[in-house]
TORKOL-4160 file (C-alpha; in steps of 0.2 Angstrom, whole numbers, padded with zeros to 4 digits, m for minus):
105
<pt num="1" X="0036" Y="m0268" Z="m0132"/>
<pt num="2" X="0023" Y="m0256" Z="m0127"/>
<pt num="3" X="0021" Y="m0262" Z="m0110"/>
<pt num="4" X="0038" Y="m0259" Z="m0104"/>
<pt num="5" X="0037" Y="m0241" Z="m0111"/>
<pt num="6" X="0021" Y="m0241" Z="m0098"/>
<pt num="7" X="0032" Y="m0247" Z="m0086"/>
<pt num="8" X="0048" Y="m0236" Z="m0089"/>
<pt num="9" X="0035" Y="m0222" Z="m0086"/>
<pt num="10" X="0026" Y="m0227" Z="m0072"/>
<pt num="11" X="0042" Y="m0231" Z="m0061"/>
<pt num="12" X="0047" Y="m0214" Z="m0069"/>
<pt num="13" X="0034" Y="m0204" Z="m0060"/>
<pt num="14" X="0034" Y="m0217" Z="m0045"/>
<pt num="15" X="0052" Y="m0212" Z="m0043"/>
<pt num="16" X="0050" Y="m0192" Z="m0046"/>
<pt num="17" X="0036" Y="m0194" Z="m0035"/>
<pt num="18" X="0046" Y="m0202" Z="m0018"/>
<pt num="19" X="0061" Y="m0188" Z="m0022"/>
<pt num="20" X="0049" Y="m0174" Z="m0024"/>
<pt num="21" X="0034" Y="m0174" Z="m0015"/>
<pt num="22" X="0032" Y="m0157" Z="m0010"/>
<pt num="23" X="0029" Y="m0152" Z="m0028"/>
<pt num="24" X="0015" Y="m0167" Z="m0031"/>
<pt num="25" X="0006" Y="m0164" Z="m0016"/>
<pt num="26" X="0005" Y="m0142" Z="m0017"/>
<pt num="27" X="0013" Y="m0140" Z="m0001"/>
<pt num="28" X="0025" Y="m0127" Z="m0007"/>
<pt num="29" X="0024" Y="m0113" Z="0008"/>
<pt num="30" X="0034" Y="m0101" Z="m0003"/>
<pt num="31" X="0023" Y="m0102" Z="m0017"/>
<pt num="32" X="0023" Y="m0085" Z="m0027"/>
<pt num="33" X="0009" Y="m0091" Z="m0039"/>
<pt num="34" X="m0003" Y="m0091" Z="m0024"/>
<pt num="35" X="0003" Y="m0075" Z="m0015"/>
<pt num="36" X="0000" Y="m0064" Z="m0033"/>
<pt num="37" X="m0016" Y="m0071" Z="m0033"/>
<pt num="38" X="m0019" Y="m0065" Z="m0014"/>
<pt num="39" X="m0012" Y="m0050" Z="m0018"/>
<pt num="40" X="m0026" Y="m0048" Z="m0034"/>
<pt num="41" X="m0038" Y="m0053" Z="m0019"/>
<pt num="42" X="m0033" Y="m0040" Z="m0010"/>
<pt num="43" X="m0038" Y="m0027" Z="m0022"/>
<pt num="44" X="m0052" Y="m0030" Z="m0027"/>
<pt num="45" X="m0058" Y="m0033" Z="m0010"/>
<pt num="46" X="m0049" Y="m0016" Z="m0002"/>
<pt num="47" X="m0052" Y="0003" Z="m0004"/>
<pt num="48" X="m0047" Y="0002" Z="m0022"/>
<pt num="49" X="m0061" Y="m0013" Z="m0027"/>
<pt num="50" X="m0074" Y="m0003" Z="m0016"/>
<pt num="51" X="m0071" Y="0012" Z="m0025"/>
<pt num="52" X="m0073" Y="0007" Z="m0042"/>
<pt num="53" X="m0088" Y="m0006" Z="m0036"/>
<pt num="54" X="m0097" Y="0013" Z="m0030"/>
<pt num="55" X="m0091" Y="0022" Z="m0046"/>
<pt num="56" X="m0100" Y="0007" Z="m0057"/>
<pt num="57" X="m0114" Y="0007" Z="m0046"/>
<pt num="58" X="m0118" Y="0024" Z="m0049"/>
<pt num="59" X="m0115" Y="0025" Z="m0065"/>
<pt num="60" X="m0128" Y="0010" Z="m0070"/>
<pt num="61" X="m0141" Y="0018" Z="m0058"/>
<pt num="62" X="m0139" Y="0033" Z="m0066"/>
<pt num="63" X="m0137" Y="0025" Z="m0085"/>
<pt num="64" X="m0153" Y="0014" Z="m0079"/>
<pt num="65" X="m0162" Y="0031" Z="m0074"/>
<pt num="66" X="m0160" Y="0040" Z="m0089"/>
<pt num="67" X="m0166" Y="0024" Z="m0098"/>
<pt num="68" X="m0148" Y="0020" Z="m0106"/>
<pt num="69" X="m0144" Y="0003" Z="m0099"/>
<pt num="70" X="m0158" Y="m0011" Z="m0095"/>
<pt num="71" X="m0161" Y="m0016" Z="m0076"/>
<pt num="72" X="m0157" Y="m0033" Z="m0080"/>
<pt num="73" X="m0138" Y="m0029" Z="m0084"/>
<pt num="74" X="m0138" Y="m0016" Z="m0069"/>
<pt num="75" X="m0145" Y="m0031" Z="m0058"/>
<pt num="76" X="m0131" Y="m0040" Z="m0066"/>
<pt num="77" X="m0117" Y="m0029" Z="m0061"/>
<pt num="78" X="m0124" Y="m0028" Z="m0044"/>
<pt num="79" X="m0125" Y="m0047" Z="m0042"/>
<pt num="80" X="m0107" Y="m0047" Z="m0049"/>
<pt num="81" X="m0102" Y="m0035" Z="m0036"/>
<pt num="82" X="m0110" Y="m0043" Z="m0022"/>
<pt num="83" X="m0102" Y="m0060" Z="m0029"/>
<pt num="84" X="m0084" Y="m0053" Z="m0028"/>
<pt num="85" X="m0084" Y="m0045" Z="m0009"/>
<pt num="86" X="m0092" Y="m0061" Z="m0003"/>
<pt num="87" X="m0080" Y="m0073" Z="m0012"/>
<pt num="88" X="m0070" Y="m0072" Z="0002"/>
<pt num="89" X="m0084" Y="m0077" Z="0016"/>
<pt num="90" X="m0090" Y="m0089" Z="0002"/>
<pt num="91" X="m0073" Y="m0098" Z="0002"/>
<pt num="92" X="m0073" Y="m0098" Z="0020"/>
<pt num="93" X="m0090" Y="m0108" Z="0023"/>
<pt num="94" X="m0085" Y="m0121" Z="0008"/>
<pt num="95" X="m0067" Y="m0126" Z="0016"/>
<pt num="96" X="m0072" Y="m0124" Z="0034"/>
<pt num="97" X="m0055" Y="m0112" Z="0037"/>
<pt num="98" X="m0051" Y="m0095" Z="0035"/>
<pt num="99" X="m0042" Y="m0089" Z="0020"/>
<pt num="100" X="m0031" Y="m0079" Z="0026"/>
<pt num="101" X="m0016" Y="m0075" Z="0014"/>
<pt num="102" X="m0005" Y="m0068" Z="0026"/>
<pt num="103" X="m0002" Y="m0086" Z="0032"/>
<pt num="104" X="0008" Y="m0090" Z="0016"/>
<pt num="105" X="0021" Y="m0075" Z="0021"/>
């Protein structure tokens, strides 16, 4: 009795797999999931992320100065900052393509 529920589901999925493929294999061009998260990228990555990457930057050095915050964490925060404005070119050298996100609009 088990093995023709196995079945039922397997030519279940086959059969939504053959009317549906687009949504299997991610090829959704009009994907708003992945456009929001370009958007976020953009952020980060634009005037807004370099100002508040500056802002902590100073504040650290200055915290670290004083004697307030440890290099280590200040280290850390840099290393964090660097991490984020080089995703982007990091991305890029692991898939072997741009990223662009204008490509999805």
């Amino acid at each position: 009795m088990e093995h023709k529920n196995y079945l039922f589901f397997f030519i279940l999925i086959a059969a939504f797999s053959l009317l549906y493929p687009d949504l299997l294999l991610a090829q959704n061009l009009n994907d708003s999931v992945g456009q929001r998260l370009c958007n976020i990228v953009s952020v980060l990555v634009g005037p807004a992320g370099q100002a508040i990457a500056t802002a902590a930057v100073c504040f650290l050095g200055i915290g670290a100065f004083f004697g307030k915050v440890n290099w280590g964490l200040a280290l850390t925060v840099a290393t964090g900052i660097i991490a984020i404005f080089a995703a982007v070119r990091i991305v890029d050298g692991i898939r072997g393509a741009g990223t662009d996100c204008n490509a999805w609009m």
